[in-house]
C-alpha positions in Angstrom: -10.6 37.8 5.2 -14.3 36.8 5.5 -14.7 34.9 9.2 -15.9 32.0 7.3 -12.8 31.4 5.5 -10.4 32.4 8.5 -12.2 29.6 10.5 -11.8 27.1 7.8 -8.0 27.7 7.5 -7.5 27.6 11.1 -9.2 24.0 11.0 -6.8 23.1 8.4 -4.0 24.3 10.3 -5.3 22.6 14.0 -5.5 19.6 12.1 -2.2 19.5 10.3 0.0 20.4 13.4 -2.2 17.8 15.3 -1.2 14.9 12.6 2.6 16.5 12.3 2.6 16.2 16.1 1.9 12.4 16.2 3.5 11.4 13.2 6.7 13.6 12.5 10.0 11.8 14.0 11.8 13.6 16.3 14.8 14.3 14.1 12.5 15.6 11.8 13.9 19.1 12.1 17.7 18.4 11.4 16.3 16.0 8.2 15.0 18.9 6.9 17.8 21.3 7.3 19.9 18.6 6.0 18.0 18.3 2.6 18.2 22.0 2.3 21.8 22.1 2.5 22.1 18.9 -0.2 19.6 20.3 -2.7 21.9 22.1 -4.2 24.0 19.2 -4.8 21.2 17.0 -6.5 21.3 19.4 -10.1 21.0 17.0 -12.9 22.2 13.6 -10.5 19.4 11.9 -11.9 20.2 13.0 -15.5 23.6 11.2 -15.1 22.4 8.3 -14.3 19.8 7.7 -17.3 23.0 8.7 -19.1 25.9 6.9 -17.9 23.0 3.6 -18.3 22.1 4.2 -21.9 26.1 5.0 -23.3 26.3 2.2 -25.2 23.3 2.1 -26.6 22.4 3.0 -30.0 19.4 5.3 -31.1 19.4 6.4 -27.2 19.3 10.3 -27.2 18.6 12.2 -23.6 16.9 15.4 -24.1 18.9 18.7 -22.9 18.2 19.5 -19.6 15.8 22.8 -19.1 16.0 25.4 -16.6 14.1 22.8 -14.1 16.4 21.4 -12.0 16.2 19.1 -9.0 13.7 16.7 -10.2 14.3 13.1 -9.7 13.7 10.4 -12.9 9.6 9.2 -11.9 9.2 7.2 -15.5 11.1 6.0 -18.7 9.1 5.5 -21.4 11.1 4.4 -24.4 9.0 1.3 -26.0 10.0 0.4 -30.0 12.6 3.3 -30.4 15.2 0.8 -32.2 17.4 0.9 -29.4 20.1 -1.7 -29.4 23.4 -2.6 -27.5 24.0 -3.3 -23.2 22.6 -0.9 -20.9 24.4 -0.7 -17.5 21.0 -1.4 -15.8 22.6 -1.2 -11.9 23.2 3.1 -12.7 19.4 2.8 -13.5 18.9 1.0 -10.0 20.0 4.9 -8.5 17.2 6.1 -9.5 15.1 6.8 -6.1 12.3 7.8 -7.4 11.9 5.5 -10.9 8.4 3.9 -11.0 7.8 2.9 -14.2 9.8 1.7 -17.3 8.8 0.3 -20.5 11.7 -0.5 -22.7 9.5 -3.4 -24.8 9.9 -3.9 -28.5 13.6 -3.1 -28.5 16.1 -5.2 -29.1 18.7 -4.7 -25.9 22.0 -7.1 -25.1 22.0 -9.1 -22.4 19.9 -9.8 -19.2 19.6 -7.3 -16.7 22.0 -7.1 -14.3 20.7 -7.7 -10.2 21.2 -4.1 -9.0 18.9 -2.7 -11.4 15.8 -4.3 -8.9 17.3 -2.1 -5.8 15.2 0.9 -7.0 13.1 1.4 -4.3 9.8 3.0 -5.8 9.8 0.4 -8.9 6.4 -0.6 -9.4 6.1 -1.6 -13.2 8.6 -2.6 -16.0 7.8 -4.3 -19.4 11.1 -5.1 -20.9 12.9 -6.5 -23.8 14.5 -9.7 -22.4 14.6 -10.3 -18.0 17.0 -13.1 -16.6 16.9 -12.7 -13.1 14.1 -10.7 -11.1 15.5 -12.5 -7.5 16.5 -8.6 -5.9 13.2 -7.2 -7.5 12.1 -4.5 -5.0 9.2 -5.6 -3.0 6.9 -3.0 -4.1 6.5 -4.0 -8.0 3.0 -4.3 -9.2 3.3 -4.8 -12.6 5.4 -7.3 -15.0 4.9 -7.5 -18.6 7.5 -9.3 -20.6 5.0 -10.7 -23.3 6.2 -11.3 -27.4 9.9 -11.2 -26.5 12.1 -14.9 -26.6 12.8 -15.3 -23.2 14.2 -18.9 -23.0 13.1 -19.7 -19.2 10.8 -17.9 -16.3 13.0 -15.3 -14.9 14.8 -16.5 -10.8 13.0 -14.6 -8.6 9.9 -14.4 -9.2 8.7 -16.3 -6.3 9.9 -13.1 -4.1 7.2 -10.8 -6.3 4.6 -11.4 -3.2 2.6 -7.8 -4.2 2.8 -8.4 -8.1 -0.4 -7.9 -9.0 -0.7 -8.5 -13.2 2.2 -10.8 -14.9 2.4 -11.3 -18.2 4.8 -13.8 -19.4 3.1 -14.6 -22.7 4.7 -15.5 -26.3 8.1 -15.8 -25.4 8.5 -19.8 -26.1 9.7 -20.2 -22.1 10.5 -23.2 -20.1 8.9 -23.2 -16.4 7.1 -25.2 -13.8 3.4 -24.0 -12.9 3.3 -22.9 -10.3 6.5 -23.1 -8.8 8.3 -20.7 -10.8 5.7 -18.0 -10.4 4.2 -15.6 -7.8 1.9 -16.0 -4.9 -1.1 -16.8 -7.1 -3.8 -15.8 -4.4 -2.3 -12.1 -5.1 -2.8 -11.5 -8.9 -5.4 -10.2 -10.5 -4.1 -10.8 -14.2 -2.2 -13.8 -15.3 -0.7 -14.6 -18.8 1.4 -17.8 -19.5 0.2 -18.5 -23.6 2.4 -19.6 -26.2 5.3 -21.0 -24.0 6.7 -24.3 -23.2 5.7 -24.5 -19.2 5.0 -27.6 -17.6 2.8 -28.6 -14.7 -1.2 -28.3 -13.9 -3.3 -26.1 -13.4 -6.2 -26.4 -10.6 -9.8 -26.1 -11.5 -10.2 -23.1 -9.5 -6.7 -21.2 -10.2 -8.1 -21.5 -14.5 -11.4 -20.0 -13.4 -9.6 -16.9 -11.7 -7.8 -16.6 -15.0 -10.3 -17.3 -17.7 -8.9 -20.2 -20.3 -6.9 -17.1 -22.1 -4.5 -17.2 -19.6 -2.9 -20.5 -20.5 -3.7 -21.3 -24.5 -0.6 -23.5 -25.9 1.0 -22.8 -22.5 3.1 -26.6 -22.8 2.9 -29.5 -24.9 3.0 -30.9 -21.3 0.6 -28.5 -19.7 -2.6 -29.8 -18.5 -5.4 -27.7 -17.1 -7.4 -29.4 -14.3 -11.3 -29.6 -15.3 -13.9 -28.3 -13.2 -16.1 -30.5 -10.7 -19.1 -30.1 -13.4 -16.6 -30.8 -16.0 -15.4 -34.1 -14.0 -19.2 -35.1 -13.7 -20.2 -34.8 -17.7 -17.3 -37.1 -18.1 -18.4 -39.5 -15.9 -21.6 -39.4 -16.9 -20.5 -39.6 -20.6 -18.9 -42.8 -19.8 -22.4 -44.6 -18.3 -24.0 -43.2 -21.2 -21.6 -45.2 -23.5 -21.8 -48.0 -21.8 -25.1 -48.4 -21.6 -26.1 -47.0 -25.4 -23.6 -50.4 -26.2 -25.3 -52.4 -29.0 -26.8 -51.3 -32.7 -30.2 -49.8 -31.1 -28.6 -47.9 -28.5 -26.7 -46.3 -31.2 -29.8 -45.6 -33.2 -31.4 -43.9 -30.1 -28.3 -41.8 -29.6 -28.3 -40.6 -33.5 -31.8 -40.1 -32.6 -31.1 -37.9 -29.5 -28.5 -35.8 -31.3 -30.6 -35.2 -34.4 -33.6 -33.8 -31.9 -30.8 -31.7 -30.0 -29.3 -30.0 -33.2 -33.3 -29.3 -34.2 -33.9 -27.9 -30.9 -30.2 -25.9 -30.7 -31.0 -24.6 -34.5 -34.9 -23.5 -33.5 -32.8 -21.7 -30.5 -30.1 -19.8 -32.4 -30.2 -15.8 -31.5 -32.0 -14.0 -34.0 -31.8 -9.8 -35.1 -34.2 -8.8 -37.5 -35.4 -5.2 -38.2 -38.7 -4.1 -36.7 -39.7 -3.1 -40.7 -37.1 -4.7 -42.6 -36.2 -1.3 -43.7 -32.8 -0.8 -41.4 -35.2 0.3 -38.3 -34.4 -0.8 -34.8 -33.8 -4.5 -34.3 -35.4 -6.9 -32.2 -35.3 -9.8 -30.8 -37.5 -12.9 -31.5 -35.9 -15.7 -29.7 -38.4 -16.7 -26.1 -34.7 -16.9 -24.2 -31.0 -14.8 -23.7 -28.3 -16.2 -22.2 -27.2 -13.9 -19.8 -23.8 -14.8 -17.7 -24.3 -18.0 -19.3 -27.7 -18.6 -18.1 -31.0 -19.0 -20.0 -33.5 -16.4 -18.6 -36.9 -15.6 -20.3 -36.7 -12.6 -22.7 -40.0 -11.7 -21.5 -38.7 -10.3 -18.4 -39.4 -6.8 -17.7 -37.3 -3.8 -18.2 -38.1 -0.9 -15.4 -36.8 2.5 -16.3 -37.4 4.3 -13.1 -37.6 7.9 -14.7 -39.8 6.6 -17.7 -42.5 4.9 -15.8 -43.9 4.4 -19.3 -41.5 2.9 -21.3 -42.7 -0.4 -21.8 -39.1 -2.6 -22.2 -38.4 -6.3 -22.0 -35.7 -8.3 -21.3 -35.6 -8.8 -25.3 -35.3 -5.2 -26.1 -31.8 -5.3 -24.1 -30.3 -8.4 -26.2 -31.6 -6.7 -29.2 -30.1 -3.5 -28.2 -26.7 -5.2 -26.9 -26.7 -7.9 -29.9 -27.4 -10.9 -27.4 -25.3 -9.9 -24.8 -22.2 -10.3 -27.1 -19.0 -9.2 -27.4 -19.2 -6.6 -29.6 -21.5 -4.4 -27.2 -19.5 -5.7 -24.0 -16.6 -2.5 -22.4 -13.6 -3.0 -21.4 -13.3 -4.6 -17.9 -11.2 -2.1 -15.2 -9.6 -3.0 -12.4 -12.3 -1.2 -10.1 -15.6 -3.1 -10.9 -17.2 -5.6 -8.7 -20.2 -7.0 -10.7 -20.2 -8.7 -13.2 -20.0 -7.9 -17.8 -20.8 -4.3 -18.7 -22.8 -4.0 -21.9 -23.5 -0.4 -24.0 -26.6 -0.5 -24.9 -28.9 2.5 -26.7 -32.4 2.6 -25.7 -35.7 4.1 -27.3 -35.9 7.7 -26.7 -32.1 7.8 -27.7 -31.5 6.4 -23.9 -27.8 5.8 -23.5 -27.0 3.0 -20.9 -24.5 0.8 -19.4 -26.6 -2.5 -18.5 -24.6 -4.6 -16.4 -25.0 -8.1 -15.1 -25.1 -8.9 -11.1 -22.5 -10.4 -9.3 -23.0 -11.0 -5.6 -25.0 -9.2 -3.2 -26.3 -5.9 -3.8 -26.8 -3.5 -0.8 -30.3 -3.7 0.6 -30.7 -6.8 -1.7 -30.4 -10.6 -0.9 -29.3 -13.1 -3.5 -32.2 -15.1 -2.8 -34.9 -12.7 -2.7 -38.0 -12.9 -4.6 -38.8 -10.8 -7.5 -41.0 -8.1 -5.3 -38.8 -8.1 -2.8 -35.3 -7.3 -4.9 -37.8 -4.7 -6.7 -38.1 -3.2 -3.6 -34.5 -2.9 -3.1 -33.7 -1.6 -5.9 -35.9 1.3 -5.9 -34.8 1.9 -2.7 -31.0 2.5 -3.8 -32.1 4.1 -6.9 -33.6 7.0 -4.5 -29.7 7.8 -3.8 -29.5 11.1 -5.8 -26.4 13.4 -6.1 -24.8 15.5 -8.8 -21.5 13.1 -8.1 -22.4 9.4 -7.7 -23.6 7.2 -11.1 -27.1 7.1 -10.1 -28.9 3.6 -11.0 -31.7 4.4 -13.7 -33.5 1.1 -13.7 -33.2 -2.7 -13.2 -34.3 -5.9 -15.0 -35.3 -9.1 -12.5 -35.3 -12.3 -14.8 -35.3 -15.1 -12.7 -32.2 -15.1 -10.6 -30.3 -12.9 -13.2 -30.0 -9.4 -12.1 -29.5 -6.3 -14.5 -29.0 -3.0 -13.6 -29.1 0.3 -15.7 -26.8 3.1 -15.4 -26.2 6.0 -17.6 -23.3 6.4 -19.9 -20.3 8.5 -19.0 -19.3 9.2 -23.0 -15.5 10.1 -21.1 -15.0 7.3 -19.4 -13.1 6.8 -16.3 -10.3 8.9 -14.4 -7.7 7.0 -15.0 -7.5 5.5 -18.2 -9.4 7.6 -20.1 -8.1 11.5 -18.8 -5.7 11.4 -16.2 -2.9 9.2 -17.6 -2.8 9.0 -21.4 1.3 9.9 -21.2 2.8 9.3 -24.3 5.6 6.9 -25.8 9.2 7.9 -25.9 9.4 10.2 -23.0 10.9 10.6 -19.5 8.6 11.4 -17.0 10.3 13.8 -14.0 9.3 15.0 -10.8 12.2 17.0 -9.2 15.0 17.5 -11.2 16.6 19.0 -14.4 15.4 16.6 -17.0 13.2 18.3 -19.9 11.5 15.9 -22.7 11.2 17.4 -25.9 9.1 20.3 -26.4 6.4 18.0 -29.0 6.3 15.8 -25.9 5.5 18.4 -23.5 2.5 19.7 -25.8 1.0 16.5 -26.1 1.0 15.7 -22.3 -1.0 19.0 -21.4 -4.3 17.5 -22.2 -4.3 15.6 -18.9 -6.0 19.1 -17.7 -5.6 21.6 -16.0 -5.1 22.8 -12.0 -9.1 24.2 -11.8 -10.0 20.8 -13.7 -8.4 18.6 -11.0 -9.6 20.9 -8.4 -13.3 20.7 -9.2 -12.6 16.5 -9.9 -10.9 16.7 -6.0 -13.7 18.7 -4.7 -16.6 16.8 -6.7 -15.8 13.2 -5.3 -15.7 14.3 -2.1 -18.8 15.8 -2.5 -20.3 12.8 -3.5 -18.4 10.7 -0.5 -19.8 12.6 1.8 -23.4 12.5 0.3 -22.5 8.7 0.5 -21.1 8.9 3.9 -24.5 10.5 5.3 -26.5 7.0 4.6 -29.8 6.2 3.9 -32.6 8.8 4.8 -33.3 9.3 9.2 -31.1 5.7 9.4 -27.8 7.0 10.4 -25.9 4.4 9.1 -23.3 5.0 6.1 -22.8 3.7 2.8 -19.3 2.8 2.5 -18.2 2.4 -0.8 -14.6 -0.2 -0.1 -13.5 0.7 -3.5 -12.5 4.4 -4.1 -10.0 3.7 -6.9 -9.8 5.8 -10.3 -11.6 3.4 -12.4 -14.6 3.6 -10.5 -14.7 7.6 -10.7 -16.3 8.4 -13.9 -16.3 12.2 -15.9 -19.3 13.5 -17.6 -19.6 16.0 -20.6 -18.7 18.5 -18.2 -15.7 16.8 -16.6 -17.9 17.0 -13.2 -16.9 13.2 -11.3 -19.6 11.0 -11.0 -18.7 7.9 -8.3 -19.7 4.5 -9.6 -19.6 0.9 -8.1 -20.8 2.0 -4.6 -24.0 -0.7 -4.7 -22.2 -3.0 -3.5 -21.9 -4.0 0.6 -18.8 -3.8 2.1 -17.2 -4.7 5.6 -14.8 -1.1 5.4 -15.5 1.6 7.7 -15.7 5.2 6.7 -12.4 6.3 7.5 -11.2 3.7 5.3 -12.9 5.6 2.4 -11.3 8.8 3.9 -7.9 7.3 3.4 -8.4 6.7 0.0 -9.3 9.5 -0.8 -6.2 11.1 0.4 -4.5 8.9 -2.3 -6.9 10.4 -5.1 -5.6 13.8 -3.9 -2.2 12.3 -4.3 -2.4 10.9 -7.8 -4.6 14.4 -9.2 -2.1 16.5 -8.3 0.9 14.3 -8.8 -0.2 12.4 -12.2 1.2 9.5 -10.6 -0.9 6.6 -10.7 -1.1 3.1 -8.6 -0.1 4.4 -4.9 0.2 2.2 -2.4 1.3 2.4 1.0 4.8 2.9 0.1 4.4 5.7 -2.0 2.2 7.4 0.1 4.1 6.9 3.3 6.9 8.5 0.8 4.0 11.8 -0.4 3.3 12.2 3.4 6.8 12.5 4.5 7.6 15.3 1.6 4.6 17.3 3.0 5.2 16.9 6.5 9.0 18.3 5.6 7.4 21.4 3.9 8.4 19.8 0.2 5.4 19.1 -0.8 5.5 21.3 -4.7 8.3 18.3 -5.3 5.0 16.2 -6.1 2.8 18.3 -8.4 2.8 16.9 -12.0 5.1 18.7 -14.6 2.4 18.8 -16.5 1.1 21.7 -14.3 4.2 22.8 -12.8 5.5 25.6 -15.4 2.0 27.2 -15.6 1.4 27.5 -11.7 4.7 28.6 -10.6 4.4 31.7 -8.1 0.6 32.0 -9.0 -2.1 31.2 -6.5 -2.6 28.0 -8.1 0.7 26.8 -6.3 -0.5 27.3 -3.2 -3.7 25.3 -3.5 -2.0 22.8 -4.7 -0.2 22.6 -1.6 -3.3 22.9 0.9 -4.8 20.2 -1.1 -2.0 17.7 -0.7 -2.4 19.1 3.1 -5.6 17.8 2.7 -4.6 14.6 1.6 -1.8 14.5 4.2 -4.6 14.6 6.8 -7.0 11.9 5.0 -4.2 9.5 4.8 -3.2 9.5 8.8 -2.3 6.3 9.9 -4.5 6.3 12.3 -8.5 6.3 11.4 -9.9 8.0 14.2 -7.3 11.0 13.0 -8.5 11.2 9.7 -11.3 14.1 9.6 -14.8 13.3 8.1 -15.6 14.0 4.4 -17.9 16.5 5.3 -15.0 18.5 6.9 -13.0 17.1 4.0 -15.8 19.5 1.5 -14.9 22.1 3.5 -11.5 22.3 3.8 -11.7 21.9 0.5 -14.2 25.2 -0.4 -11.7 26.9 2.1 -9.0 26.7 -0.2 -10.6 27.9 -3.8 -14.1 29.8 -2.5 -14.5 31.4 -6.0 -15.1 28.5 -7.7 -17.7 27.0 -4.7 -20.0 29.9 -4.5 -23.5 30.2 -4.6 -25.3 27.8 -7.2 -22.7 24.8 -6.5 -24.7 21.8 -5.6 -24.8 21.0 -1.9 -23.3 18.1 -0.3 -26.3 16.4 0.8 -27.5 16.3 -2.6 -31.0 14.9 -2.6 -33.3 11.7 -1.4 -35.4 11.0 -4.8 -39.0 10.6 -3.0 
């Protein structure tokens, strides 16, 4: 073996007994033997369970078991299958390892009996019908019991303190908001439409949610108005009194006639450049942006096209006003503000998105020449694996930035977990889905796909990690999650939504990371600290094959693949050490990393420091 690569393994190893020394328990040893000598025992356990849960129920069939045995029940997935009659939900609540089930658009007996909620990995269900969610386990995430006729908000729901998205919509269901519901200060999505809930809302709780969250939510259901809301009333009220008499009235008419001229003169126009179906622009002198009026006269700066000549105007037109129809899907990951596709002369495709907050290297309340600055400055940041900014638009105090397009999307919902409907999702024991299901789920990738999507990110974590040019100081990005990791036409990683300051340290980056080594080579998504407490006490008791995805399990058994698979999650093991100052850098992280697959990181692979655009 080349020295090079004998010295990076014996890194790996230093550092793995060093982190197996502080963190294994000292009966660690006799745990071990002890799951040897019970894994023989576990064949099919799981299986029985889903079984013995689903007897009674009609259209329910459990695939044969395979030759696979020993892998515990991770996900059901059985939404509109026409399954009707009782499940015995409290064998379901054996299941150890169950994360996720979706059982929606059935039509199931009766409420769900409390030991189901003892499952101690459960992190999602969307359901058929929920009575009681008061044993829930702690650890659930995710709660989606929308379009069903659930009479009353489910007992228990108080207890959900890290539910993150609820959706109780369209089920015609009696509550009081917000007693009846979780710790609002902890969800990010909220969804109580179409039900019978009483209560109000406070201004600022309906502005976290957006006015979607509580349409026809109670005939008795009042939504508290904002403080500028509040003040137009008021103010609406002097007006009235005042405009009392039959000339006041006239002047009012008056007014409202000159506002509907003005409003009409106003309205967004699209017209074609020649009439003839060529590119459209726009004529209007203003665009709302984020609800503002900004001039459309504002420049555009395309930093590699120093001689494109673009306005504000051009992006409306290319964006159809800012609207809807141009505007992506919001993730989970992002920190600024609406995301527009727009596609620019030259056949230039970009993602313009709108400002929220503070910008790294750029104050809210700096002037024009001064954000320009800035934003040249971070646009220098040049690397074959972060999204790098391609130009920026400065209209007033409305900020635009330009990125490039990622056609693919993001890790996670648009490659890494698109599992299908109507299957059972394993991880250690003898449950096979049908052989159609098995086909479809390959396309998630394979082994030297996630590998070079592993290595890439922490390429580009490092580059970040480096800092600006002779400062010394890092960029911490504060948000590794896989909705800010986007692929390009070549499946290379590019990290996004790292512009943005953040009060995290680098080792907090590090350690999520570790989980993004977790969920590539597991397939499981939404880790916490639960579930990776759980992944770092399977690798530190040599089990750490029980975690690779099925998906690539069959093809890598035995084959060299197998064991990088392991040293990665060794990797990841390391990153995710509860304490920081344990956790190596991401520079040692890239090489560990080469150590494990050189062949693919030879000569010609772009270096970590990437490159300072001058």
């Amino acid at each position: 073996m080349p020295l090079h690569l004998a010295a990076g393994r014996l890194l790996l190893l230093l550092l793995l007994l060093a982190a197996v020394a502080t963190t294994s328990p000292p009966a660690a040893a006799a745990e071990s033997n002890s799951n040897s000598n019970t894994s023989s025992n576990c064949t099919l356990l799981d299986a029985q369970f889903v079984r013995a849960a689903f007897l009674n129920v009609t259209n329910f069939t459990l695939p044969l078991p395979g030759r696979r045995t020993c892998r515990p029940v991770r996900r059901l997935r059985f939404p509109s299958r026409n399954l009707t009659g009782p499940v015995r939900w409290g064998e379901l609540g054996n299941l150890t390892s169950l994360l996720t089930v979706d059982l929606s658009g059935n039509s199931l007996d009766g409420g769900i009996d409390a030991s189901f909620w003892r499952a101690p990995l459960l992190r999602a269900v969307d359901f058929t019908s929920v009575e009681s969610v008061a044993r829930l386990a702690g650890g659930l995430e995710v709660l989606d019991v929308s379009r069903n006729e659930i009479g009353r908000a489910p007992e228990g729901l108080g207890s959900l303190t890290r539910l993150q998205r609820l959706d109780l919509s369209r089920n015609n269901m009696t509550g009081r908001f917000p007693d009846d519901l979780p710790p609002l200060g902890g969800l990010v999505f909220l969804n109580i439409s179409y039900n019978n809930f009483s209560g109000v809302v406070p201004a600022d709780i309906a502005s976290k949610f957006g006015p979607d969250a509580f349409v026809q939510a109670g005939t008795t259901f009042q939504v508290e108005p904002s403080s500028r809301g509040r003040k137009k009333r008021k103010r609406a009220v002097m007006i009235a009194l005042i405009a009392a008499g039959a000339a006041a009235a006239a002047a009012a008419l008056a007014f409202l006639a000159a506002c509907c001229c003005l409003t009409r003169g106003r309205r967004k126009r699209r017209k074609d450049k020649d009439g003839k179906g060529g590119a459209a622009v726009w004529e209007d002198e203003e665009v709302v942006v984020g609800a503002v009026k900004v001039a459309a006269a504002a420049p555009v700066v395309v930093l590699e096209r120093p001689l494109m000549e673009l306005t504000l105007a051009d992006l409306a037109a290319a964006t159809s006003g800012f609207g809807r129809e141009s505007q992506l899907a919001e993730t989970t990951g992002g920190r600024s503000g609406a995301a527009y596709r727009a596609v620019l002369p030259g056949d230039l495709h970009v993602v313009v998105r709108v400002v929220e907050g503070p910008v790294a290297g750029v104050g809210e309340d700096d002037d024009e020449a001064t954000a320009a600055t800035g934003f040249r400055e971070l646009a220098r940041l040049r690397h074959p694996n972060i999204l790098p900014l391609l130009g920026y638009c400065i209209a007033g105090k409305q900020k635009l930035l330009l990125f490039e397009y990622m056609e693919k999307g993001d890790l996670h919902h648009r490659w890494l977990h698109e599992l299908p409907v109507g299957s059972m999702d394993t991880e250690d024991i003898g449950i096979d889905t049908m052989e159609a299901i098995d086909q479809d789920r390959k396309p998630a990738g394979d082994w030297p796909t996630r590998y070079r999507i592993i290595l890439g990110i922490a390429r580009g974590l490092a580059f970040l990690h480096q800092g600006w040019a002779g400062s010394g100081r890092p960029i911490v990005h504060g948000r590794l999650v896989p909705t800010n990791i986007l692929l390009d036409d070549d499946m290379e990683p590019r990290i996004s939504d790292f512009l943005h300051p953040s009060n995290e340290t680098p080792e907090s980056d590090v350690y999520r990371f570790g989980t993004l080594v977790f969920e590539l080579v597991s397939g499981q998504a939404r880790w916490n600290d639960t579930s990776t407490s759980w992944a770092r006490g399977e690798i530190r008791n040599r089990k750490g094959l029980n975690l690779v995805d099925d998906r690539l399990r069959d093809e890598t058994l035995g084959t060299e693949a197998e064991k990088e698979m392991a040293e990665c999650l060794q990797v990841g093991f390391l990153c995710t050490a509860s304490s920081p100052e344990k956790r190596p850098t991401m520079q040692q992280v890239v090489g560990l990393l080469k150590d494990i697959k050189p062949a693919a990181t030879a000569a010609g692979e772009p270096p970590v420091a990437g490159v300072m655009m001058q």
